[in-house]
C-alpha positions as CSV (number, residue, x, y, z in Angstrom):
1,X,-21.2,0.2,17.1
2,X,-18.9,2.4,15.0
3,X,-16.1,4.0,16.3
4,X,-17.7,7.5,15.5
5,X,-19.9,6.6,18.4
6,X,-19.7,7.8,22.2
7,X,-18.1,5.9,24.1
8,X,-20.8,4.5,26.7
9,X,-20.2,1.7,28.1
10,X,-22.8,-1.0,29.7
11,X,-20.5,-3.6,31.6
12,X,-22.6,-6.4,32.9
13,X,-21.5,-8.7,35.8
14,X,-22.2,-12.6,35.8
15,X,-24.6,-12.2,38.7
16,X,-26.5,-9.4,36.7
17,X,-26.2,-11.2,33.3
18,X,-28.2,-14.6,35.3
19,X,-30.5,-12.3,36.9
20,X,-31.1,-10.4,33.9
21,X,-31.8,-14.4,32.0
22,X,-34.0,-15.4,34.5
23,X,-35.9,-11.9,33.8
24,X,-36.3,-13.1,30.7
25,X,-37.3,-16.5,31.3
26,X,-40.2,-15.5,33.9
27,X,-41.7,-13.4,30.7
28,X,-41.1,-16.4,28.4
29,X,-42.8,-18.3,30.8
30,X,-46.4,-16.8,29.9
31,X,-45.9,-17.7,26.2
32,X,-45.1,-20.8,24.3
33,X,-44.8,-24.0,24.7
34,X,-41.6,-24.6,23.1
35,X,-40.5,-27.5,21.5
36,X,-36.8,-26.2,21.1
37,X,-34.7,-23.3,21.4
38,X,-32.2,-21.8,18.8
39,X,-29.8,-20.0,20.0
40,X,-27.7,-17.6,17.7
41,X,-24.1,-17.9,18.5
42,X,-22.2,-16.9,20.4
43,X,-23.9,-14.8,22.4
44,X,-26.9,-16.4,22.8
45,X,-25.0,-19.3,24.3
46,X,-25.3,-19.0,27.6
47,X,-29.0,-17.1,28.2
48,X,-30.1,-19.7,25.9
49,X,-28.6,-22.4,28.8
50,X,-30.4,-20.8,31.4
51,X,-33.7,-20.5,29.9
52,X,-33.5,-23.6,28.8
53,X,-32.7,-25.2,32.4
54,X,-35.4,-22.9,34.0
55,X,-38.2,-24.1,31.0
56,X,-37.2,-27.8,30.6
57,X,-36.4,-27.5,27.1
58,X,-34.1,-30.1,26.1
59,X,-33.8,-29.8,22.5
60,X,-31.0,-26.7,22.0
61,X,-29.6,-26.1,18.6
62,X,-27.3,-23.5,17.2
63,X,-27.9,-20.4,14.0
64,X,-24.2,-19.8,13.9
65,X,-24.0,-15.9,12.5
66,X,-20.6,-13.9,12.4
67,X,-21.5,-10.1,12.7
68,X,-18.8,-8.3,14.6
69,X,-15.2,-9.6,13.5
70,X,-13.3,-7.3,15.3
71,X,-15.2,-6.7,18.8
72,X,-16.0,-3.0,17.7
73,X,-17.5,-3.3,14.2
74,X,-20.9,-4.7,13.1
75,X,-19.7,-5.8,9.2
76,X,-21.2,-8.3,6.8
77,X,-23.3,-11.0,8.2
78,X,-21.4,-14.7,7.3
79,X,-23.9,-18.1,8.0
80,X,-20.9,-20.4,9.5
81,X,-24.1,-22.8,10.2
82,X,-27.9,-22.9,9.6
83,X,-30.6,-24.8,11.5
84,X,-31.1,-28.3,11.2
85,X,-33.6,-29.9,9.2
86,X,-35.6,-31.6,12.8
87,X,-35.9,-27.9,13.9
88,X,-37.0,-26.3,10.9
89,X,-40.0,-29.1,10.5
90,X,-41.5,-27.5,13.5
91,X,-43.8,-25.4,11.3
92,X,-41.8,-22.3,10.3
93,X,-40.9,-21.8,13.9
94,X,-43.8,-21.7,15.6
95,X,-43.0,-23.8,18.8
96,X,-39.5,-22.5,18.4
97,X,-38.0,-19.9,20.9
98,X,-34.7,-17.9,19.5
99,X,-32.3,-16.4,22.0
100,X,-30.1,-13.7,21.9
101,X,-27.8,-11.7,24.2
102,X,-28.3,-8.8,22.9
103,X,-30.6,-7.5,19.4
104,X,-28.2,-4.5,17.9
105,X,-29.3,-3.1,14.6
106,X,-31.3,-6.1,13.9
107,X,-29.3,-7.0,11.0
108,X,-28.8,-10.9,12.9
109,X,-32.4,-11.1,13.5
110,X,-33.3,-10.5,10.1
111,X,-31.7,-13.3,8.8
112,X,-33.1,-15.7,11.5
113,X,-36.7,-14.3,11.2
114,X,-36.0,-15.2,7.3
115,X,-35.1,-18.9,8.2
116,X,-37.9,-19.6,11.2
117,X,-40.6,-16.8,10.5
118,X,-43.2,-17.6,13.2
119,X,-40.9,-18.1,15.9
120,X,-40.4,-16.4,19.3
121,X,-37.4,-14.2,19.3
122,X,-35.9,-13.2,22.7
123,X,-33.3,-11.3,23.8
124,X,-31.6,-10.0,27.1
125,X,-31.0,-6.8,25.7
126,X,-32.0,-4.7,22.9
127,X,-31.3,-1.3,21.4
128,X,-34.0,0.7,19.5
129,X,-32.7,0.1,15.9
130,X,-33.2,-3.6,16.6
131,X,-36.0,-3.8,19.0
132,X,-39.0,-4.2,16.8
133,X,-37.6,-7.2,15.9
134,X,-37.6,-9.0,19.1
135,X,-40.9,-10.4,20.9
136,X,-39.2,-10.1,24.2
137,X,-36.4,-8.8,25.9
138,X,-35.4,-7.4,29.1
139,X,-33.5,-3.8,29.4
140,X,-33.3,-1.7,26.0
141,X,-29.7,0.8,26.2
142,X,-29.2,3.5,24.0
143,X,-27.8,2.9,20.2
144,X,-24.6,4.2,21.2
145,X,-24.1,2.0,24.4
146,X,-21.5,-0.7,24.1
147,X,-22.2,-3.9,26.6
148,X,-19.4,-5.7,27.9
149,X,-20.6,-8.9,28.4
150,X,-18.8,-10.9,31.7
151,X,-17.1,-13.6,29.2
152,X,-15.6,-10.6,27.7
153,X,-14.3,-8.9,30.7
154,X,-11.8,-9.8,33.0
155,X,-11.1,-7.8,36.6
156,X,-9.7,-4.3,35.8
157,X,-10.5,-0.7,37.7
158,X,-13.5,0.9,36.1
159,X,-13.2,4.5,35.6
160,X,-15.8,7.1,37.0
161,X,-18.6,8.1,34.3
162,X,-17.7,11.7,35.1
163,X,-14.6,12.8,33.0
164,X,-11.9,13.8,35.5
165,X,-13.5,12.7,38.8
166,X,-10.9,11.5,41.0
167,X,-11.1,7.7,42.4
């Protein structure tokens, strides 16, 4: 998201973030099996946990990809780590589930579907420019929508959608 964009905002609670994983594991549930589960971090940390717990996968690893240095702007893509070697022997992915938080312009993807082509991508969210690169996902938002994920946010007064409705 650009700061030419509106400024929608999508700010998601820890309750509705688990809910919203468990969504996601229900549908993941009619696919697979899965032998692992990559996660890309960081946000694909903690629905990665949950569906892992709720699937009885144990074997978790980690795509590390920086894409948004500054919290606001999605800039050049930086591998910090790739997939091991044990994971990447599962066939190309097959067998392999990849989680997400959330698919933006499916630049992240991209590069993951690159490294395990044939496995299952999932995400908790998606927005249309990145959506046809997901199998699965949960609730789509609008391009211009900005999710505040509950490890980013902290207790603060939320301000009507309405410009200058009182509170």
């Amino acid at each position: 998201m650009n700061d030419t964009a509106s400024n929608k905002a999508f700010p998601v609670s820890w309750d509705q973030f688990h809910r919203d994983a468990r969504a996601l594991t229900w549908r993941l549930s009619g696919f697979g099996p899965f032998e692992a589960i990559v996660c890309i971090t960081r946000g694909g940390m903690v629905p990665a946990a949950i569906v892992a717990r709720e699937l009885g996968i144990r074997v978790i690893e980690t795509v590390c990809i920086a894409s948004y240095h500054d919290y606001k702007n999605q800039t050049g893509l930086q591998v910090l780590k790739g997939i091991s070697e044990s994971v990447l022997k599962l066939g190309d992915g097959s067998g392999v589930l990849v989680i997400d938080d959330l698919v933006d312009t499916g630049q992240t993807a991209k590069i993951v579907r690159e490294m395990l082509p044939r496995a299952h991508f999932a995400t908790v969210y998606a927005k249309p420019l990145g959506r046809p690169l997901v199998d699965t996902f949960i609730t789509e938002v609008s391009q211009d929508t900005w999710i505040y994920f509950p490890w980013d946010l902290g207790l603060a007064f939320q301000a009507p959608i309405a410009k200058g409705v009182a509170g």
